[in-house]
C-alpha positions as semicolon CSV with decimal commas, in nm:
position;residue;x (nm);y (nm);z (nm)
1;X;-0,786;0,340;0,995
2;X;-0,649;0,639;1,122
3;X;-0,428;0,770;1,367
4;X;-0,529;1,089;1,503
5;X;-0,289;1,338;1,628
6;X;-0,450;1,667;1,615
7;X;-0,767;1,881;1,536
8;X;-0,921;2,063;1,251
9;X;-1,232;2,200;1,200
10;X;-1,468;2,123;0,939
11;X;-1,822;2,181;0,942
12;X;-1,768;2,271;1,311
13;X;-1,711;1,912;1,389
14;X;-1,335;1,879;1,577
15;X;-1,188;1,626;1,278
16;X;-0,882;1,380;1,444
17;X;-0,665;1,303;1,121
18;X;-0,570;0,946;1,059
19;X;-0,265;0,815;1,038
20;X;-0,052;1,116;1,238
21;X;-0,044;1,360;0,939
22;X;0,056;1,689;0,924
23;X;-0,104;2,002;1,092
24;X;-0,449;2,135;0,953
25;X;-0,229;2,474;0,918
26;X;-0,011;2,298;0,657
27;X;-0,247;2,097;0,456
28;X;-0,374;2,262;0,143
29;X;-0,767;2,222;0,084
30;X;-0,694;2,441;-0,185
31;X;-0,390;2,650;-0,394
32;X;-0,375;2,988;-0,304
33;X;-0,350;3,198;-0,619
34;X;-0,349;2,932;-0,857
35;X;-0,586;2,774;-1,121
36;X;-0,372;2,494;-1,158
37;X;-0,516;2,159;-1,063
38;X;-0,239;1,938;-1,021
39;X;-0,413;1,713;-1,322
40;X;-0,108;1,701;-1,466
41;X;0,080;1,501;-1,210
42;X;-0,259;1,231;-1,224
43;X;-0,142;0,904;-1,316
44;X;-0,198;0,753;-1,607
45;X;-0,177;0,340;-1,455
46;X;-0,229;0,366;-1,137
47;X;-0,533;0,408;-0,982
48;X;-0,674;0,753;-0,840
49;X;-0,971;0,864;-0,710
50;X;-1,182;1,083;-0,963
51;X;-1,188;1,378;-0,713
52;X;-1,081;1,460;-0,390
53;X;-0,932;1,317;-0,067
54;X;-0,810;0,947;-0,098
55;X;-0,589;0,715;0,164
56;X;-0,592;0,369;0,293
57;X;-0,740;0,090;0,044
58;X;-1,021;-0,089;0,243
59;X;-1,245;-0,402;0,185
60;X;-1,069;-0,540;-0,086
61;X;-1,252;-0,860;-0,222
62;X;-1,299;-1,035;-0,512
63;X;-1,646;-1,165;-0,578
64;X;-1,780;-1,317;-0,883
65;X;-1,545;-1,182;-1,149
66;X;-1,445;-0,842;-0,965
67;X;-1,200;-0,712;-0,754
68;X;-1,367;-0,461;-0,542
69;X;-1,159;-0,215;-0,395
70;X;-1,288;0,047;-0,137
71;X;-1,112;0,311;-0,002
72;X;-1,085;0,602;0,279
73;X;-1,251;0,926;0,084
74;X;-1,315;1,264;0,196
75;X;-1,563;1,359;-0,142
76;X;-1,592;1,729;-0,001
77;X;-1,233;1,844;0,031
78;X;-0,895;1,735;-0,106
79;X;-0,763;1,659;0,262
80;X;-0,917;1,429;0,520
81;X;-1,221;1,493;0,646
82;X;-1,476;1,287;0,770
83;X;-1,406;0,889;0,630
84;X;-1,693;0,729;0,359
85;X;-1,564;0,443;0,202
86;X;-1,511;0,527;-0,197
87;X;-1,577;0,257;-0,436
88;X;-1,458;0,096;-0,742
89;X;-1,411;-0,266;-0,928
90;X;-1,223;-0,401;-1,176
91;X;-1,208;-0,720;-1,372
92;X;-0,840;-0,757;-1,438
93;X;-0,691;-0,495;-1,168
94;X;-0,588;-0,233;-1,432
95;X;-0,927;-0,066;-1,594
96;X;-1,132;0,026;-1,315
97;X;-1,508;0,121;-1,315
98;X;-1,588;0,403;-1,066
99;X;-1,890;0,344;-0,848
100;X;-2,057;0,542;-0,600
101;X;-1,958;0,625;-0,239
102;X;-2,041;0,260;-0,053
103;X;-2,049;0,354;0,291
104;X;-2,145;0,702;0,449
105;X;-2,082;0,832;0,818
106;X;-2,383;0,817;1,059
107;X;-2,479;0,889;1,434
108;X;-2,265;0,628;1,533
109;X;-1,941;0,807;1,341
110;X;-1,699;0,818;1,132
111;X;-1,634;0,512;0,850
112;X;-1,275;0,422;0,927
113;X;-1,080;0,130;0,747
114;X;-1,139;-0,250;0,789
115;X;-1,189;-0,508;0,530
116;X;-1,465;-0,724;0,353
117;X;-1,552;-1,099;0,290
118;X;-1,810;-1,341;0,081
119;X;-1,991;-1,527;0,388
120;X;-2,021;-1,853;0,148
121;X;-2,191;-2,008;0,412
122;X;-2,419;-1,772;0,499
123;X;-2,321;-1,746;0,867
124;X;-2,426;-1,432;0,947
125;X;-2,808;-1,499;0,798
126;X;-2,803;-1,170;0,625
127;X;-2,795;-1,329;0,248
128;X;-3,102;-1,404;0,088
129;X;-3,276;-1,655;-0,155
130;X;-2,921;-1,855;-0,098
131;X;-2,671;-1,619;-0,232
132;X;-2,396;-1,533;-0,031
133;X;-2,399;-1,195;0,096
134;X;-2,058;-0,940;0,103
135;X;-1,992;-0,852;0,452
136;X;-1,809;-0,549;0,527
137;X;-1,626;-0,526;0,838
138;X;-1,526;-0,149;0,922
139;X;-1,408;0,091;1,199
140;X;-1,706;0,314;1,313
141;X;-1,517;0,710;1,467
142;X;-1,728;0,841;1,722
143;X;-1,602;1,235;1,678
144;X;-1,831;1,345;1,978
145;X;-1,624;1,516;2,173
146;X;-1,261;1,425;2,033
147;X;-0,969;1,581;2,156
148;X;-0,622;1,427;2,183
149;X;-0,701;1,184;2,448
150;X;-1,080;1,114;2,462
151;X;-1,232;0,939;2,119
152;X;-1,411;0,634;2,092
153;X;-1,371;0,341;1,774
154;X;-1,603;0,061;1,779
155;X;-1,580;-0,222;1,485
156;X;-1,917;-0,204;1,275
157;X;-2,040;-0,422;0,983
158;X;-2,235;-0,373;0,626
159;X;-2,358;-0,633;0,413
160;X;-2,499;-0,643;0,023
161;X;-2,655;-0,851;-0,183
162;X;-2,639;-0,702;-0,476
163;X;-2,241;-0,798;-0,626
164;X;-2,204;-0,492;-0,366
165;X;-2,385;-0,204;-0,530
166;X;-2,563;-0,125;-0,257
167;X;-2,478;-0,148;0,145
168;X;-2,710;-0,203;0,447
169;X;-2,585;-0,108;0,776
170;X;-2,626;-0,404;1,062
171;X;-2,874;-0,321;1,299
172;X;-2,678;-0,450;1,581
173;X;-2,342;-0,259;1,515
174;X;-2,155;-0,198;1,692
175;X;-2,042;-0,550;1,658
176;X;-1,704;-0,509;1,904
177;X;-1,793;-0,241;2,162
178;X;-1,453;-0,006;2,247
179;X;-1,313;-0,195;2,592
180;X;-1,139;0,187;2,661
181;X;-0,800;0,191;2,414
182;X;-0,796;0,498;2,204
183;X;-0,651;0,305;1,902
184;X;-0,848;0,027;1,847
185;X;-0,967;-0,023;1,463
186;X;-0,866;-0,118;1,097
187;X;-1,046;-0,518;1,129
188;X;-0,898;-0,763;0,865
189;X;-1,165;-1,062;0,919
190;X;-1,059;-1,353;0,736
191;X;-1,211;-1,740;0,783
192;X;-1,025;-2,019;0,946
193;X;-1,074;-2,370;0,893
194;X;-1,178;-2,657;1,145
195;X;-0,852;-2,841;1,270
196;X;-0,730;-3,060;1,520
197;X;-0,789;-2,767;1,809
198;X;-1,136;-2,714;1,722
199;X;-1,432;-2,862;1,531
200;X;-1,588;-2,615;1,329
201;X;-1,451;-2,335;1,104
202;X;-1,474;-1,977;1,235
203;X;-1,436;-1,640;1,107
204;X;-1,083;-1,469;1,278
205;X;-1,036;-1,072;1,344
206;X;-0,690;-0,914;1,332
207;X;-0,774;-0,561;1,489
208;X;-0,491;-0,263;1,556
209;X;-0,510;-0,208;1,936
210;X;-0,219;0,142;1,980
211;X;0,117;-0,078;1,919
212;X;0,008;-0,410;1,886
213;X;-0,276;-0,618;1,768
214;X;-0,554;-0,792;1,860
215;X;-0,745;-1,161;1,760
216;X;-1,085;-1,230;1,767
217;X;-1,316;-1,546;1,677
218;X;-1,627;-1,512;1,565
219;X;-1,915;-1,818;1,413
220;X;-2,131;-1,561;1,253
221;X;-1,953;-1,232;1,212
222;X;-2,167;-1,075;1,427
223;X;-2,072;-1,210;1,790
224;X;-1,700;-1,207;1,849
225;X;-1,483;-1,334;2,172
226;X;-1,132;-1,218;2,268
227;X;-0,841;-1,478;2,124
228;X;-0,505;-1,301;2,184
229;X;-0,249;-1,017;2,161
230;X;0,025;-1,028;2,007
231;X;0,345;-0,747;1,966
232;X;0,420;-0,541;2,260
233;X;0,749;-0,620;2,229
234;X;0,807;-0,709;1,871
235;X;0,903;-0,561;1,582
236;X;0,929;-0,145;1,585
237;X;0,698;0,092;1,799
238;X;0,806;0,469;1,663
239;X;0,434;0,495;1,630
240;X;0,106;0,323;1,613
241;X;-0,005;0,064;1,448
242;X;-0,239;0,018;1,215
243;X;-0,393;-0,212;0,863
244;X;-0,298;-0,590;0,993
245;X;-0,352;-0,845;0,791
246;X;-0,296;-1,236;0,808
247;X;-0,249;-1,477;0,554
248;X;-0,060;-1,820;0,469
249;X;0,223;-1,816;0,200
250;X;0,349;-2,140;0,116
251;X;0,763;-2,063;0,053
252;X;0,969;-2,146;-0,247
253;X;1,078;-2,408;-0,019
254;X;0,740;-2,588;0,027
255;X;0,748;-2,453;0,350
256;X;0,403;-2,260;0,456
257;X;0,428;-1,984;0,715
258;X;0,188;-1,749;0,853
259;X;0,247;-1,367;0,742
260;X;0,167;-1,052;0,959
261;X;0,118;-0,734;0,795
262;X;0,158;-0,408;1,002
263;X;0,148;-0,044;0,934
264;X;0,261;0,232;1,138
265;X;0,283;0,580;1,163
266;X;0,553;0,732;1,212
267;X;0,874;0,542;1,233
268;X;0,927;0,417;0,869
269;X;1,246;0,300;0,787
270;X;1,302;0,641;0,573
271;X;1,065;0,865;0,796
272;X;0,674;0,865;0,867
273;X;0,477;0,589;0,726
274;X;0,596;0,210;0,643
275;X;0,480;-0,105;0,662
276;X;0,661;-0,400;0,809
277;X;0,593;-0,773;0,858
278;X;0,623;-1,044;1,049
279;X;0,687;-1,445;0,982
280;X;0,551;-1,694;1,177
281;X;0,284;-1,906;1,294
282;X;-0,077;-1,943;1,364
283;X;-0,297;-2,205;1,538
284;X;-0,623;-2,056;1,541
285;X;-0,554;-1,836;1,836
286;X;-0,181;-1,765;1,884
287;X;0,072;-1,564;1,638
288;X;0,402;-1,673;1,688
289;X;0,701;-1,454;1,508
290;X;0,993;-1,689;1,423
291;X;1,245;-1,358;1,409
292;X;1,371;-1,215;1,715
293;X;1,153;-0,931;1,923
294;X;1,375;-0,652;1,831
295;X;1,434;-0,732;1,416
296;X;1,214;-0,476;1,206
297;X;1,105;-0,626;0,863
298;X;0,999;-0,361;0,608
299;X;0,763;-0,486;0,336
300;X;0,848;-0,162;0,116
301;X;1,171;0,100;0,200
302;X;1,058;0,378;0,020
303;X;0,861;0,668;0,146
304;X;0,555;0,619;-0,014
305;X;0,371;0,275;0,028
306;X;0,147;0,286;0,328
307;X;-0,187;0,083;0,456
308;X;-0,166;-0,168;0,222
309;X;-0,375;-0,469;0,255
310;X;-0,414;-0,819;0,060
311;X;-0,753;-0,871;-0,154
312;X;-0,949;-1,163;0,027
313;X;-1,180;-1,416;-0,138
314;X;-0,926;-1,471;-0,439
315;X;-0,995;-1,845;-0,613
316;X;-0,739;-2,134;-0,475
317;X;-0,684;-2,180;-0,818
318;X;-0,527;-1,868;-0,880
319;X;-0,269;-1,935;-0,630
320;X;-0,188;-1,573;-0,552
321;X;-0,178;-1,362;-0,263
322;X;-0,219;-0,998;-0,401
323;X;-0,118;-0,661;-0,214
324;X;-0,251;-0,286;-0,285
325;X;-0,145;0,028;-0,082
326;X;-0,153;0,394;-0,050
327;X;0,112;0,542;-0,237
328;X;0,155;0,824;-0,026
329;X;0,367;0,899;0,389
330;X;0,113;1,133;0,614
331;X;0,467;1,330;0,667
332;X;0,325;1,535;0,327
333;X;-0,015;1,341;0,217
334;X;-0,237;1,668;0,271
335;X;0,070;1,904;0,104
336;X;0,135;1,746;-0,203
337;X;0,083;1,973;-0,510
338;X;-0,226;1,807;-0,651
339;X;-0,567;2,005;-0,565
340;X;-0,875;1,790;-0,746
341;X;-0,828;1,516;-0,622
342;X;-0,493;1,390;-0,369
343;X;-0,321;1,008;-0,396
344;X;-0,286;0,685;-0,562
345;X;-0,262;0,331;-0,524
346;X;0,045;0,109;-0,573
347;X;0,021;-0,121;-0,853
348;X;-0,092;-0,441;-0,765
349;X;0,172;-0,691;-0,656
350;X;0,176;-1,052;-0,540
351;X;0,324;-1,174;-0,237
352;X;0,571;-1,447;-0,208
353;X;0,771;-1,597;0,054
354;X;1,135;-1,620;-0,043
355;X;1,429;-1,836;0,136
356;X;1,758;-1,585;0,191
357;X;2,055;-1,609;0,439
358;X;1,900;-1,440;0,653
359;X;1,574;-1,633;0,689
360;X;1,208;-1,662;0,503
361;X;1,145;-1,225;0,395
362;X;0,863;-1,172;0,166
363;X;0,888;-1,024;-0,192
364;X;0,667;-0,865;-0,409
365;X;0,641;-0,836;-0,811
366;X;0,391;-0,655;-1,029
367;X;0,091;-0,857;-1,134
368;X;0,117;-1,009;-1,478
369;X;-0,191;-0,826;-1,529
370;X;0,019;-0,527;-1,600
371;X;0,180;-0,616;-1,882
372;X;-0,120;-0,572;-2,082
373;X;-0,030;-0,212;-2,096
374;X;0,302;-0,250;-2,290
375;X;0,296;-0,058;-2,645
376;X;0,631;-0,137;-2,787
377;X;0,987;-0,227;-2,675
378;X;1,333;-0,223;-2,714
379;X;1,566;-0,463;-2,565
380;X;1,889;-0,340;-2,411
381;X;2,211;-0,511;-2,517
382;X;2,497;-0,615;-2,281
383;X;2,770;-0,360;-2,272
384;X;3,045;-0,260;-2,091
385;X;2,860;0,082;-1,896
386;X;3,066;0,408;-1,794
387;X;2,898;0,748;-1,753
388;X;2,562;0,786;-1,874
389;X;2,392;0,613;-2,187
390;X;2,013;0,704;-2,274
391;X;1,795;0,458;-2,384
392;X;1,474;0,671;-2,425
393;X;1,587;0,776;-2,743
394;X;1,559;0,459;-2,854
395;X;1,206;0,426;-2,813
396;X;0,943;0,577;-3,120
397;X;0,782;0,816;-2,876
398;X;0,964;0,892;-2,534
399;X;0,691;0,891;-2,237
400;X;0,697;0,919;-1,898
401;X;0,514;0,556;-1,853
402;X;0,744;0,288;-1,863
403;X;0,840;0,004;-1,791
404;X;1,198;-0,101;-1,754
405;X;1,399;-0,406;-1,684
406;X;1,758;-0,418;-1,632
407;X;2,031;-0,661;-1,532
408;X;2,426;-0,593;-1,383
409;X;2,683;-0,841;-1,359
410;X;2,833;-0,669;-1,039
411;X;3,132;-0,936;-0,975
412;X;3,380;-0,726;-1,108
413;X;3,220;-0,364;-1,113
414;X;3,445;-0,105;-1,059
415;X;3,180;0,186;-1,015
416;X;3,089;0,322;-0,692
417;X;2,703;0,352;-0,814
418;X;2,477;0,215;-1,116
419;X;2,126;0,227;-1,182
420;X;1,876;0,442;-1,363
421;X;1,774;0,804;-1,420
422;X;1,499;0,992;-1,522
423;X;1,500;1,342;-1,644
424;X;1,386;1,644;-1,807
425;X;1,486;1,978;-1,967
426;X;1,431;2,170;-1,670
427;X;1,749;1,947;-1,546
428;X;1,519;1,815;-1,304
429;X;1,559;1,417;-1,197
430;X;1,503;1,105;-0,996
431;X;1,781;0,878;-0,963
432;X;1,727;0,540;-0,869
433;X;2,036;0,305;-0,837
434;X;2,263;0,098;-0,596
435;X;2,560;0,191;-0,405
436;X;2,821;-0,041;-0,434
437;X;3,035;0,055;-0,141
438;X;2,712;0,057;0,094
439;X;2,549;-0,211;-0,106
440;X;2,214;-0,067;-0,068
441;X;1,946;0,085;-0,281
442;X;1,886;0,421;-0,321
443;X;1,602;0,649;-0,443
444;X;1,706;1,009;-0,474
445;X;1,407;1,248;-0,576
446;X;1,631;1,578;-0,409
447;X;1,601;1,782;-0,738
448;X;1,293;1,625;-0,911
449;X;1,104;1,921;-0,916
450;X;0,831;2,038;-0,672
451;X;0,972;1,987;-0,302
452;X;0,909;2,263;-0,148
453;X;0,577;2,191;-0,025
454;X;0,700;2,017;0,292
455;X;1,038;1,963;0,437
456;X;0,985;1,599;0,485
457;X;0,990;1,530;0,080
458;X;1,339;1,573;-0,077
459;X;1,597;1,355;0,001
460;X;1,801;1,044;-0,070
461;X;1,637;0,726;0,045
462;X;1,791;0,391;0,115
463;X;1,739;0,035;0,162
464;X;1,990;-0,277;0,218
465;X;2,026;-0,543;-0,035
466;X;1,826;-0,811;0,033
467;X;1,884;-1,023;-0,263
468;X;2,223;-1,245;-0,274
469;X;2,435;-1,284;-0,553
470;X;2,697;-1,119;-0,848
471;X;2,350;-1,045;-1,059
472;X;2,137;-0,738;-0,930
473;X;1,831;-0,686;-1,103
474;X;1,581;-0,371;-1,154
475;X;1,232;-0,309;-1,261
476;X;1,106;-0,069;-1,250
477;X;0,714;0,049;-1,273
478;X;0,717;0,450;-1,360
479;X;0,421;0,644;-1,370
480;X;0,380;1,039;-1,512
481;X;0,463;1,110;-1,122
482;X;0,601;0,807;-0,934
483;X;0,890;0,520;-0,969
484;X;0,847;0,205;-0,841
485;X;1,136;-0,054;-0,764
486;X;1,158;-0,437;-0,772
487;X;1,519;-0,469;-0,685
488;X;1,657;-0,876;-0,708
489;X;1,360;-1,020;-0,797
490;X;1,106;-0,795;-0,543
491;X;1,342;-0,857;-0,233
492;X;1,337;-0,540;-0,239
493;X;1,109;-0,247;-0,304
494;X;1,078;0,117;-0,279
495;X;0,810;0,309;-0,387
496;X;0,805;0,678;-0,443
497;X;0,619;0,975;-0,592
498;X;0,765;1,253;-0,739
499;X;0,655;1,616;-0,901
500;X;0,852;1,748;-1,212
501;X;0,799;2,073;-1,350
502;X;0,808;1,892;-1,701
503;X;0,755;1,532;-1,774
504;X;1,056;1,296;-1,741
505;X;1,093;1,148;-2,089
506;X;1,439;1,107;-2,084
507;X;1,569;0,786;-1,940
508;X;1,906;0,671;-1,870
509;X;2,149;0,406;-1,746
510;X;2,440;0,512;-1,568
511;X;2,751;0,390;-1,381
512;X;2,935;0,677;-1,183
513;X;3,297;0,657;-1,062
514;X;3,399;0,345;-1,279
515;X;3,246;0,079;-1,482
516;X;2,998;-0,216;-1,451
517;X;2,877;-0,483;-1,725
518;X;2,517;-0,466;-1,852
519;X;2,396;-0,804;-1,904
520;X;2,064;-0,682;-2,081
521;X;1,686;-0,602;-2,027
522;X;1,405;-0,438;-2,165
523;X;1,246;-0,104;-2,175
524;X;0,827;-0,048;-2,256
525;X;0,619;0,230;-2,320
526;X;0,302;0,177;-2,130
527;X;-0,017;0,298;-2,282
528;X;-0,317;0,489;-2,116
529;X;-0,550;0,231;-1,940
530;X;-0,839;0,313;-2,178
């Protein structure tokens, strides 16, 4: 994926970054006057490339007991350069195994973002001795002669055979020749069965086309006709659009509805890059949003989830529709004060489809996965909360990876804001609470340490209450250098990094301006994935 706003030059080659980040003169491709690395701001639960540039996730599939998970890489700076696809799997989407680059550039560009299948069926004819091959489906950048207004994307394809150690180009890409839109890339390809419209199955091709998207049919993933456009008028436009993806969620009401995932860059709900959504309906060639053109659904409110994308090819048994993205905005991607390697990943969260006043919205929660980390525990009694109260201290060794769990009887609060924060003995914090008054969550990294590297970073960020109710609930995921909120049971999220000066071991619950009843909860260390 990547929207490209302006030009740098690396290995004389005129490089368009993705995703409209910041100016080549601001990015850091290395600290001046420094031998720090940044390595102490790496995450110790999240995942990170082992060096280098890192963005959107790409061809996420899982495929006989892995979850593959590919991803834009730059391996010969730590800001983007021309896109390979990095590589890595993992068997229960915590310990991952590095493995080499998958997919390199070639004459016909650039390997930009798009997504990957198992062809069970062997339509394309590119398995062999019966085994169903991986198909990647990818955006090729031509950067011949890029500038501003003249650069050509074409959708390109890879296959393997080998549990996708190894990766053949097609010798017939491009597959989906450029029909003369700038912006046209990032394919999700997923397959859709036979029904009452048509009599075979066929493989279906959400594509980013500027500021809305594209469908595409396809019997063999190789030869693909024009379905339909959908969002010129829906949803928000502060920038392009990029990442779709399509799935089915069945509701908690039985109900099944068709979900639309779209990023875009800028025009977040807090600034720069976001991700909304759209519910509605699909019949093989039509998306239909249920929500009025002009409503703007946000998958994630805080600055830093981006791209993200579902993993296909996950068993019917398993039930779950699971979400990854790039924990990161382009307003500061290149800036931030890591230099070895740059970005991480979410952690891995299912989808669901929840029923509120307002109509179906989709939540997320951590994958149970995660709780495999947890080391040891305390639980938090219900109290009567004024002021601040630490609970870190409680713990045998404070850390800053934990995980924490909390629960408010709001009905008769008499504090203007409650929640959580994390500090150090710098002074330095994140606060992450509610506002009563506003009801709305809030995320407030202003003095957490290193903001200086862009003006975009410090702030206060907010999001309405989604969830219903006297009972708010938080979890919260925190890493050595990012927070992670599940507010009312994942109704809402916000996801944000951070960059102390000293580790934030010291955790505590607070209620400011009045009081507010604790029900309980639970607070974890999280141990090192190894």
């Amino acid at each position: 994926m990547n929207t490209l706003l302006h030009i740098a030059t690396v290995r004389l080659l005129a490089l368009v970054i993705g995703c409209q980040p910041t100016t080549p003169e601001t990015a850091k491709a290395v600290k001046a006057d420094s031998t720090d690395s940044g390595e102490q701001y790496r995450l110790v639960y999240h995942f990170t490339p082992p060096q280098q540039w890192m963005n959107d996730p790409n061809g996420m599939v899982f495929y006989d007991g892995e979850y593959h998970l590919f991803y834009q890489h730059y391996p010969d700076s730590n800001v983007w350069g021309p896109m390979h696809w990095g590589h890595a799997v993992s068997e229960d989407l915590v310990h991952w195994e590095h493995l080499p680059i998958a997919l390199y550039p070639d004459s016909l560009g650039y390997i930009f973002s798009g997504s990957a299948i198992v062809d069970h069926n062997n339509t394309s004819s590119l398995g062999t001795d019966g085994n169903p091959p991986l198909i990647a489906i990818f955006t090729y950048h031509d950067p011949a002669d890029e500038n501003e207004d003249n650069y050509l994307q074409t959708q390109g394809l890879a296959y393997s055979n080998d549990r996708g150690r190894t990766w053949a180009k097609y010798e017939g890409n491009p597959v989906i020749e450029n029909p003369g839109i700038k912006d046209f890339r990032d394919p999700k390809v997923f397959w859709y069965e036979a029904d009452q419209n048509r009599a075979a199955g066929r493989w279906v091709m959400v594509l980013a086309v500027d500021d809305r998207i594209h469908l595409y049919e396809s019997p063999n993933l190789t030869e693909w006709s024009y379905l339909s456009e959908f969002g010129e008028n829906s949803g928000s436009h502060g920038g392009v659009w990029e990442c779709p993806d399509l799935f089915r969620l069945t509701a908690d009401s039985g109900e099944q509805k068709w979900v639309l995932l779209l990023s875009i860059n800028p025009g977040g709900p807090n600034g720069g890059s976001a991700t909304q959504y759209f519910v509605g309906d699909f019949d093989g060639t039509t998306f239909t949003n249920d929500n009025p053109d002009d409503m703007s659904l946000w998958l994630d409110y805080g600055k830093d989830n981006y791209a993200g994308v579902t993993w296909s090819d996950i068993p019917e048994s398993d039930e779950r529709r699971i979400f990854l993205g790039w924990m990161s905005n382009w307003q500061y991607g290149q800036e931030v004060p890591t230099y070895t390697w740059r970005s991480a990943m979410t952690v891995p969260r299912t989808l669901h489809l929840v029923k509120t006043e307002a109509g179906l919205r989709v939540a997320s929660q951590p994958v149970d996965e995660l709780y495999v980390l947890r080391k040891d525990s305390i639980a938090l009694e219900a109290t009567t909360l004024q002021g601040n109260r630490s609970i870190s201290s409680q713990l045998t060794q404070p850390s800053p990876t934990l995980e924490l769990k909390v629960e408010f009887d709001i009905s008769e609060a008499t504090a203007r804001e409650i929640g959580v924060k994390l500090s150090n003995s710098l002074g330095e914090e994140v606060i992450i609470g509610y506002n009563l008054v506003d009801q709305e969550y809030f995320v407030d990294r202003t003095n957490a340490g290193e903001t200086d590297f862009s003006e975009d970073f410090s702030g206060r960020f907010t999001a309405d209450r989604v969830g219903e109710g006297d009972i708010l609930s938080m979890h919260l995921f925190i890493d050595v250098a990012s927070v992670e909120l599940f507010g009312d049971d994942g109704t809402t999220i916000m996801s944000n990094i951070f960059f102390p000066n000293e580790e934030f071991t010291q955790v505590a619950l607070f209620a400011k301006g009045g009081k507010v009843q604790i029900i309980g909860g639970e607070i974890y260390n999280l141990k090192a994935k190894v």
